[in-house]
C-alpha positions in Angstrom: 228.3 -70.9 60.2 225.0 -70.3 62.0 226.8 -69.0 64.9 228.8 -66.5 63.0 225.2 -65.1 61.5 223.9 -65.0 64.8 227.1 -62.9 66.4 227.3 -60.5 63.3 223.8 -59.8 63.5 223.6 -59.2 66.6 226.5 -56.7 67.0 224.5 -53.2 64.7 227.5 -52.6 62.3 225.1 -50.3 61.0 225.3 -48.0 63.8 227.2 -44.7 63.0 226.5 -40.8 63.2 226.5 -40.6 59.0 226.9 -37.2 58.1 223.4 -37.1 56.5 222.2 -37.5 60.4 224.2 -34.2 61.3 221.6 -31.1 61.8 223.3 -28.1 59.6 222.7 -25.9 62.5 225.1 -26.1 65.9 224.6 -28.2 68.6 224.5 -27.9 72.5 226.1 -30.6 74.5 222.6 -32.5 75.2 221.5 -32.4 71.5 225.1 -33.9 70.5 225.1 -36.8 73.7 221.2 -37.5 72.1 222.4 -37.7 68.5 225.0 -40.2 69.6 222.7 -42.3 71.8 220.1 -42.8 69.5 222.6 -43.5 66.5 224.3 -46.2 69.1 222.1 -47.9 70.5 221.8 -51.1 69.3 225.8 -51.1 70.0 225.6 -50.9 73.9 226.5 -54.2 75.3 224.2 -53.2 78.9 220.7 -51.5 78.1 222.3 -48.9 80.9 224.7 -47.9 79.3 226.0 -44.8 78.5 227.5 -43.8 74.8 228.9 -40.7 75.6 228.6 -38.0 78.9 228.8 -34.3 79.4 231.9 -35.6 81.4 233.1 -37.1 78.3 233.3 -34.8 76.0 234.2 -32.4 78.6 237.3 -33.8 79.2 238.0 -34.6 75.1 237.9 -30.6 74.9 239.8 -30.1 77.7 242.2 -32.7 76.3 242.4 -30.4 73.2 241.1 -34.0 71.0 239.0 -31.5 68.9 239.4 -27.5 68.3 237.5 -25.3 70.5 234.1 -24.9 70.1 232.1 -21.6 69.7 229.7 -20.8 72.0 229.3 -24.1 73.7 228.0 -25.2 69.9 229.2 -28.0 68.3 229.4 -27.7 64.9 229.1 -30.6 62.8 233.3 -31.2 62.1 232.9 -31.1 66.1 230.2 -34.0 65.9 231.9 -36.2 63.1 235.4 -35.9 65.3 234.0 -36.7 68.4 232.8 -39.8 66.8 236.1 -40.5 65.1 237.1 -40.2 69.0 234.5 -42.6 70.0 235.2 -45.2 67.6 239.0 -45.1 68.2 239.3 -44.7 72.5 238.5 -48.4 72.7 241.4 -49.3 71.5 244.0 -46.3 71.7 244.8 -44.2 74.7 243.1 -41.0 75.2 247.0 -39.8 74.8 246.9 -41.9 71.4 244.2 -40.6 70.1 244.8 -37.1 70.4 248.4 -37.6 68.7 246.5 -39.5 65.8 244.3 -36.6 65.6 246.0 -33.6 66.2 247.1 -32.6 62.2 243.7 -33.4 61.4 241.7 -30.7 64.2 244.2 -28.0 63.4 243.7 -28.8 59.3 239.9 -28.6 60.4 240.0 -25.6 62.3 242.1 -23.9 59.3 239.8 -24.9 57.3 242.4 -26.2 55.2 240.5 -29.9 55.7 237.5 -31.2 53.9 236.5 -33.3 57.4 233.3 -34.2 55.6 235.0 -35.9 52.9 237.5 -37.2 55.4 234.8 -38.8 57.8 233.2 -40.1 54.6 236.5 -41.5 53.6 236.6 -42.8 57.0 233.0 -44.5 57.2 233.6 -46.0 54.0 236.5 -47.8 55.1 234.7 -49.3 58.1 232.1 -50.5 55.8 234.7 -52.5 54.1 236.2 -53.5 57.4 232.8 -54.9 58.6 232.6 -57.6 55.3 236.2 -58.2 55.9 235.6 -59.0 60.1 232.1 -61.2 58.8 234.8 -63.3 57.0 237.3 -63.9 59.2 234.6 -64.2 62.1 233.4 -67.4 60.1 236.6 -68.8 59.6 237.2 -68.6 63.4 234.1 -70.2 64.3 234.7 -73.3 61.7 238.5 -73.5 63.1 237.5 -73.2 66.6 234.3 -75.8 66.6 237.2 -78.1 64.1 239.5 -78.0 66.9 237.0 -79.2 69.9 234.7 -82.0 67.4 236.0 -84.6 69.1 236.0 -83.4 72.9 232.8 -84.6 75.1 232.7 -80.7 76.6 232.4 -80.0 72.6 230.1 -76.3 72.9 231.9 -74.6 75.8 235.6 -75.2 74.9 234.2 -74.0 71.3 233.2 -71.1 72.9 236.0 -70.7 74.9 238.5 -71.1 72.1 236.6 -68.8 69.9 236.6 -66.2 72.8 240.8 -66.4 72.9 240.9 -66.2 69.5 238.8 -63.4 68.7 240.6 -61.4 72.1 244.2 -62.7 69.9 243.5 -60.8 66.7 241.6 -57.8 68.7 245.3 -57.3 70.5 246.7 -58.1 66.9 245.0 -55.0 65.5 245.3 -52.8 68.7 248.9 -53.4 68.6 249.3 -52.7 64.6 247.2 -49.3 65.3 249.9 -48.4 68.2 252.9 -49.3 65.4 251.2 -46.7 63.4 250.6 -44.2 66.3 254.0 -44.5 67.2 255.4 -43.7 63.9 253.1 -40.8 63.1 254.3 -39.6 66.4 258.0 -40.0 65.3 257.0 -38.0 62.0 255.8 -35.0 64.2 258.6 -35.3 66.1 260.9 -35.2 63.5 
C-alpha cells in the first residue's frame, strides 16, 4: 500500500487550469502557454518539458478544435477548451478529439453553451475519477506484489507486472473513449 501512496502522490492530481485561475480579460498566446505551464507543472514527467507550444495551439486552431479567436486573444471558453484538448490528446487522436468537440465549440461560439458550467462539470468529474484511480491503483499493487511473493526476483517482476497491468486498463479506457467517439460520430452522421 505504501507504494501506491508514494505513486499517487507523486503524480499532482491537483494540477488543472480551474476556472477561478482564468484572468477575465483576453489572453495573448504567451500569457495562455504561461498559464498552462505554471498550472502543470508538477505533471511533466521531464523538468524540460514542454506543456503546450505556440506550435500547439497553432495547429489546434488551424484544426478548427476551438472557434476562432478575436484578435489573437484567447478568451477564457478559448483557455478552458484548450485544456479540455490537453487533457483528452493523450489518449484520443487530434482527429478524435476534434469530432468529440465539435457540437460543443459551435454551442460555445453561439453562445448557446454555458462552457463555464460545462468545464466545471468536467473538472468535477475528474476529481471523482482521481479517488476512483487511487482505488483501483492500490488494488493493483496488492494483486501484483500477491502474484510475485514467492519469486526470488520478488521487487522487479512486481514492478514489471504492475507496469503491464496499469498499460492493460490505460488501453481498456482508451479503447472505451474511442467506442464513445465512434458512436458520437455515427450520431453526427446520422
Amino acid at each position: 500500500m505504501e507504494k501506491a501512496n508514494s505513486i499517487i502522490e507523486e503524480m499532482a492530481f491537483h494540477n488543472q487550469v480551474l476556472p477561478e485561475d482564468i484572468p477575465k480579460i483576453d489572453l495573448y498566446i504567451d500569457q495562455v502557454i504561461q498559464l498552462f505551464e505554471s498550472n502543470f507543472s508538477e505533471s511533466k514527467r521531464h523538468p524540460d518539458e514542454k506543456i503546450l507550444t505556440k506550435t500547439m495551439i497553432n495547429n489546434y486552431a488551424k484544426g478548427k478544435l476551438f472557434y476562432p479567436v478575436q484578435n489573437k486573444k484567447y478568451s477564457r471558453n478559448h483557455i478552458m477548451l484548450i485544456s479540455l484538448i490537453y487533457q483528452m490528446k493523450s489518449a484520443l487522436s487530434i482527429n478524435d478529439v476534434k469530432l468529440v468537440l465539435n457540437g460543443i465549440n459551435e454551442k460555445a461560439a453561439q453562445k448557446e453553451l454555458d462552457l463555464e458550467r460545462f468545464y466545471q462539470s468536467y473538472l468535477k468529474l475528474q476529481q471523482g475519477n482521481t479517488e476512483i484511480f487511487a482505488d483501483a491503483l492500490e488494488k493493483q499493487v496488492a494483486e501484483a506484489s500477491k502474484q510475485t511473493a514467492d519469486d526470488e526476483d520478488a521487487e522487479e517482476l512486481e514492478q514489471v507486472l504492475l507496469i503491464a497491468s496499469l498499460v492493460h486498463t490505460s488501453n481498456l479506457y482508451r479503447r472505451a473513449a474511442e467506442k464513445l467517439v465512434d458512436r458520437l460520430a455515427k450520431g453526427a452522421n446520422e
